[in-house]
PAZAPA-4460 file (N, C-alpha, C; in steps of 0.05 Angstrom, whole numbers, plus 32768, in hexadecimal, padded with zeros to 4 digits):
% residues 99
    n_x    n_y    n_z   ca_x   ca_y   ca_z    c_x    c_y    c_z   seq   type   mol
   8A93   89DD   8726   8AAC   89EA   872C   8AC2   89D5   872F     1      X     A
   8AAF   89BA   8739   8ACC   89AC   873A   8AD7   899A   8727     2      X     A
   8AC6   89A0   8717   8AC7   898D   86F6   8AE5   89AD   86E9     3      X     A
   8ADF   89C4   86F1   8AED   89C7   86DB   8B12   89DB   86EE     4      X     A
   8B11   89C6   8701   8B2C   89C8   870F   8B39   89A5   8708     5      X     A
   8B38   899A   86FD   8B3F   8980   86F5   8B44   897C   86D5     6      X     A
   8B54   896D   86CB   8B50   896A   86A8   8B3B   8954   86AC     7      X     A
   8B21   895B   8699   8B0F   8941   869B   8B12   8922   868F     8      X     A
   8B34   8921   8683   8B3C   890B   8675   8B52   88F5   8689     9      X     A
   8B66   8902   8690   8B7D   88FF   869F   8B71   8906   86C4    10      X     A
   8B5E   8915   86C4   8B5B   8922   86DF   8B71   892F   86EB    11      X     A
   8B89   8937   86DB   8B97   8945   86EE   8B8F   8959   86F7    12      X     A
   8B99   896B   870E   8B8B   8982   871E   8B9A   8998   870A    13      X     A
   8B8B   89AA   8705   8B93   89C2   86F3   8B90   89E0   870B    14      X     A
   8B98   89F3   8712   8B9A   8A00   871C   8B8B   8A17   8714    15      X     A
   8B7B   8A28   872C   8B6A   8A38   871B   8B6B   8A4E   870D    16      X     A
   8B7D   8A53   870B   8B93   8A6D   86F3   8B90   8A56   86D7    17      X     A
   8B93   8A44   86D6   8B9C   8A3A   86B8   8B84   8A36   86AC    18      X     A
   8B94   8A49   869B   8B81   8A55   867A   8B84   8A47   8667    19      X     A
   8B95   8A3C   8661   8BA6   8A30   8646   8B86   8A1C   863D    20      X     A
   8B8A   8A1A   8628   8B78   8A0B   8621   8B7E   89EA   861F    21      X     A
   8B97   89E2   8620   8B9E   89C1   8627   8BA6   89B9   8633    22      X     A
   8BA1   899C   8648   8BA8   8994   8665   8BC6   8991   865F    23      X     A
   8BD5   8995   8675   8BEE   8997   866D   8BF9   897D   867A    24      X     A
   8BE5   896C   8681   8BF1   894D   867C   8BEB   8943   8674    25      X     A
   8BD5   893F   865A   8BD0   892F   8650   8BC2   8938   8633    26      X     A
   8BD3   894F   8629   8BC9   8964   8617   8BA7   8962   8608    27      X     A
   8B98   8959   8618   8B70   8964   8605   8B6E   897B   860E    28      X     A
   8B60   8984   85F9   8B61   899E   85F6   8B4B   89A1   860E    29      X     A
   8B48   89B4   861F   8B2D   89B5   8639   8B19   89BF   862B    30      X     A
   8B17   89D0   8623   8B02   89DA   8616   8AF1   89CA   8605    31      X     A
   8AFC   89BB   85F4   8AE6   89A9   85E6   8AE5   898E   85E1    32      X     A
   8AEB   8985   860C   8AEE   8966   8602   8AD2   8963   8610    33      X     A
   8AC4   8950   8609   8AA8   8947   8609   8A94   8957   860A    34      X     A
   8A9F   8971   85F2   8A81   8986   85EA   8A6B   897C   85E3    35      X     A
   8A69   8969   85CA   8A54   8961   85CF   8A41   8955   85E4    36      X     A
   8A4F   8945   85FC   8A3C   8937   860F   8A38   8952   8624    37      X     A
   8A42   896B   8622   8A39   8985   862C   8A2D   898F   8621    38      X     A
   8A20   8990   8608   8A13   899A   85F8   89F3   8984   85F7    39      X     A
   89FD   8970   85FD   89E0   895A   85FF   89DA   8965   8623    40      X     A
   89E8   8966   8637   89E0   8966   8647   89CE   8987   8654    41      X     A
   89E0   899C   8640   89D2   89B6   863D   89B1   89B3   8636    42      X     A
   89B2   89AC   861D   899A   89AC   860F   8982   8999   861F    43      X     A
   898F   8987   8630   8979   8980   863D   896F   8989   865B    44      X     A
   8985   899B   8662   8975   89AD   8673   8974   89C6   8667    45      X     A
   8970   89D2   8659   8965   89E2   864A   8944   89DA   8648    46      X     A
   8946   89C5   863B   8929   89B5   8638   891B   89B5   8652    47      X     A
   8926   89AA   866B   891E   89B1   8678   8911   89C6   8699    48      X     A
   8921   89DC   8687   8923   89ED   8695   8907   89FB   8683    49      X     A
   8907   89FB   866B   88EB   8A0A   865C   88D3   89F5   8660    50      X     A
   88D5   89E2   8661   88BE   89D2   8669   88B2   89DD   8689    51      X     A
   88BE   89E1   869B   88C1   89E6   86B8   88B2   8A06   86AD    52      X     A
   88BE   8A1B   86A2   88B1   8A35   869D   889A   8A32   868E    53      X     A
   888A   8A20   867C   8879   8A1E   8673   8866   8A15   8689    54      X     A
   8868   8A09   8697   885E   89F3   86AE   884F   8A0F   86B7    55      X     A
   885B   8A1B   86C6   885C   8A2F   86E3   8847   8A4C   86D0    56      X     A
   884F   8A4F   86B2   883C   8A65   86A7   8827   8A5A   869E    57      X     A
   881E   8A3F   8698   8806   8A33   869D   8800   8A35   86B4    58      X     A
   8807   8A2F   86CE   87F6   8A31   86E7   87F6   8A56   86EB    59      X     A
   8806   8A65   86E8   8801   8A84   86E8   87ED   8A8C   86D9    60      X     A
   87E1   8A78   86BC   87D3   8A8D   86B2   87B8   8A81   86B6    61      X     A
   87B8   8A69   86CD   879F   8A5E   86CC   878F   8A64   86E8    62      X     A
   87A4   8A77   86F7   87A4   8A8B   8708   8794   8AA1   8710    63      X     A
   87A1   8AA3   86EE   879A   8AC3   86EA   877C   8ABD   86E5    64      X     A
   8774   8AA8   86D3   8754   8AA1   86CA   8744   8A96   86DE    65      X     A
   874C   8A96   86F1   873D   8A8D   870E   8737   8AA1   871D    66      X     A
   874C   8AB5   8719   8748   8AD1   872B   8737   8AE2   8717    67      X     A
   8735   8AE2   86FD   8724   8AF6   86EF   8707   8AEA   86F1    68      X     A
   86FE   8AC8   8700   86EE   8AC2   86F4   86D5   8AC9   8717    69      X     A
   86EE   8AC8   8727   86DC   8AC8   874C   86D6   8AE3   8741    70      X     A
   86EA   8AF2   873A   86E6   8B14   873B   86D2   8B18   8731    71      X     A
   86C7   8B14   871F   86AE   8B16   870F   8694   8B09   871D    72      X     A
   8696   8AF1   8722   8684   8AE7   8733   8689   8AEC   874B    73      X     A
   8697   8AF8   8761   8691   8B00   8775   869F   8AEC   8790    74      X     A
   86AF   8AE0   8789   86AE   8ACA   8793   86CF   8ACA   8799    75      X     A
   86D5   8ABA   87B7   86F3   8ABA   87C0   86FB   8AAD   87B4    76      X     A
   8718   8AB5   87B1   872F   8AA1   8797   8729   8A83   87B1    77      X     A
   8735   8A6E   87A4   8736   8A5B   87AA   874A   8A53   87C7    78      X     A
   8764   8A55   87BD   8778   8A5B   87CF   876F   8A73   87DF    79      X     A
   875E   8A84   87EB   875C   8A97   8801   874C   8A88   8819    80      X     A
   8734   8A77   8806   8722   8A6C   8815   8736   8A4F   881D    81      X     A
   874D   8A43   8812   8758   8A22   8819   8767   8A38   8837    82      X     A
   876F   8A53   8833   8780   8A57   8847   876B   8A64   8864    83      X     A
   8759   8A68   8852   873F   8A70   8872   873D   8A54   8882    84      X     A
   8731   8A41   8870   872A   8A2A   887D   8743   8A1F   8886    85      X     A
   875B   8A19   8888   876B   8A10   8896   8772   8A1F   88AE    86      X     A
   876C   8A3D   88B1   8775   8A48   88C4   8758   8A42   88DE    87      X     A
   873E   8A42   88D5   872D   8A2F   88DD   873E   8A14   88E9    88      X     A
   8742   8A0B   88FC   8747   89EE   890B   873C   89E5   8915    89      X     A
   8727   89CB   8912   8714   89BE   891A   8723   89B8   8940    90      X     A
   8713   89BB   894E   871F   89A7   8963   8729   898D   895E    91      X     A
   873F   8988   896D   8745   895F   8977   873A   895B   8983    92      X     A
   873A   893E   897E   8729   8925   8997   872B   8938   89AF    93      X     A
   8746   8931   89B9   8755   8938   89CA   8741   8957   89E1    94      X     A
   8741   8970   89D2   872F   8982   89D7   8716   897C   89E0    95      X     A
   8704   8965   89C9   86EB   8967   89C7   86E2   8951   89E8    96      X     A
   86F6   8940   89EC   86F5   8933   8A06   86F7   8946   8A1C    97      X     A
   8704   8958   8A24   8708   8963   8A3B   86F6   8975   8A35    98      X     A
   86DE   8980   8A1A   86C9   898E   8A26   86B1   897E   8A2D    99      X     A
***
């Protein structure tokens, strides 16, 4: 937001009504001064925004093949039994001295 209250050439402050398409002190046009290095910097979060969704539907669908596989064999998902055993708390030193 605050890149596009400024001309990004001159930096003068432009006001947030102005539409015009050229800084009116230092006439570049706003709209298409360093498209391309917004267009390189698009495309590479683009890139990495689908890499990131590929990531997360590999771990969903390896999920899903963990849960079809206990289900069948009979057996607790993985994560139910990491959250049993932590709610399990071994005693401390601390405890095991004062019994």
């Amino acid at each position: 937001m605050k890149e596009d209250k400024y001309c990004p050439k001159c930096g003068k402050k432009l006001s947030l009504f102005y539409l015009k398409p050229n800084c009116p002190g230092c006439g570049v046009d706003l709209l298409r001064y360093d498209a391309e290095g917004r267009l390189e910097r698009d495309a590479a979060q683009a890139a990495k925004e689908v890499e990131d969704l590929w990531r997360f539907l590999r771990k969903a669908d390896k999920a899903r093949v963990i849960e079809r596989y206990c289900a069948k064999k009979g057996k607790p998902l993985p994560w139910e039994a990491e959250t049993a055993s932590a709610d399990r708390t071994e005693p401390t030193k601390s405890q095991e001295e004062q019994t």
